[in-house]
C-alpha positions as CSV (number, residue, x, y, z in Angstrom):
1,X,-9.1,188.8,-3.0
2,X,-6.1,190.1,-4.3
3,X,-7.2,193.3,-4.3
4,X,-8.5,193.7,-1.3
5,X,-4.6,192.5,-0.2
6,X,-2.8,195.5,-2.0
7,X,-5.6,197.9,-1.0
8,X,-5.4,196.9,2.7
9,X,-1.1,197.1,2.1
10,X,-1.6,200.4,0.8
11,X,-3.9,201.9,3.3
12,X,-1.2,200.4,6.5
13,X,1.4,201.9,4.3
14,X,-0.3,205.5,4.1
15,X,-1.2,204.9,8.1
16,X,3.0,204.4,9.2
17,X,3.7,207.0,7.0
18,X,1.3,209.5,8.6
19,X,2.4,208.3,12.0
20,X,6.2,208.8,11.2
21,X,5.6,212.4,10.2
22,X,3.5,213.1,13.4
23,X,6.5,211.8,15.6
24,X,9.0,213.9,13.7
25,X,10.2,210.8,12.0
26,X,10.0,212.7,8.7
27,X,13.3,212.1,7.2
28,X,12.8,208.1,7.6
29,X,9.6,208.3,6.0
30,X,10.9,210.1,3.0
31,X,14.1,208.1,2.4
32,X,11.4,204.7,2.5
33,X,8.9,206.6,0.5
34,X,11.7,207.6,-2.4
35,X,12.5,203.6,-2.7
36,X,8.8,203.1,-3.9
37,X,9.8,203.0,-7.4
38,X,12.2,200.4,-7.3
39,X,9.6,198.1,-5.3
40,X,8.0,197.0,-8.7
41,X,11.2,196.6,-10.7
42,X,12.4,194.5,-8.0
43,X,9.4,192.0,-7.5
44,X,9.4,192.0,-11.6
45,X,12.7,191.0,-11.4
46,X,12.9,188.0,-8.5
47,X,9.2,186.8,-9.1
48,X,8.4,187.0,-12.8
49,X,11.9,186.7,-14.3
50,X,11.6,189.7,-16.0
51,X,15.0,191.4,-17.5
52,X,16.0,194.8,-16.9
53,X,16.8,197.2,-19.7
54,X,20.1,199.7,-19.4
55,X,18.1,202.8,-18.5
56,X,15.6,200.7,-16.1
57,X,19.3,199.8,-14.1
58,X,20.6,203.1,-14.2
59,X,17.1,204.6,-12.9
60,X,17.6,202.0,-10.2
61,X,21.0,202.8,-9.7
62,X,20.0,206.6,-9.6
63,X,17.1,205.6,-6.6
64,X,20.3,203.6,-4.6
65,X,22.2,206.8,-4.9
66,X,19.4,209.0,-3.9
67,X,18.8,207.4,-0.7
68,X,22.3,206.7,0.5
69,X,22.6,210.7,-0.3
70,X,19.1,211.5,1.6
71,X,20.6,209.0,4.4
72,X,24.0,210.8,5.1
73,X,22.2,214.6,4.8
């Protein structure tokens, strides 16, 4: 069951993506699409209690930076 969850939240996810390239929505689509590697650190973090090592918060740090950067142009 949970499966069939993440593979129906990942094929919605492709399906907004695709439609916010078509509508010229790009640079929306790539700023939320650059914070995909953060998404599992983050759930780690505030659902299973895990702890984050130094380069895990700077990577993290590196992603927030990335997007406000991508944001402003």
């Amino acid at each position: 069951m949970q499966a069939l969850l993440i593979g129906a939240g990942a094929a919605l996810g492709l399906v907004l993506y695709l439609l916010a390239a078509q509508r010229q929505l790009l640079a929306v689509a790539v700023v939320l699409a650059s914070l995909y590697p953060a998404l599992p650190v983050i759930l780690g973090v505030a659902l299973l209690h895990e702890r984050i090592s130094r380069s895990q918060a700077m990577g993290l740090l590196g992603a927030g930076v990335a997007t406000v950067l991508l944001t402003l142009g």
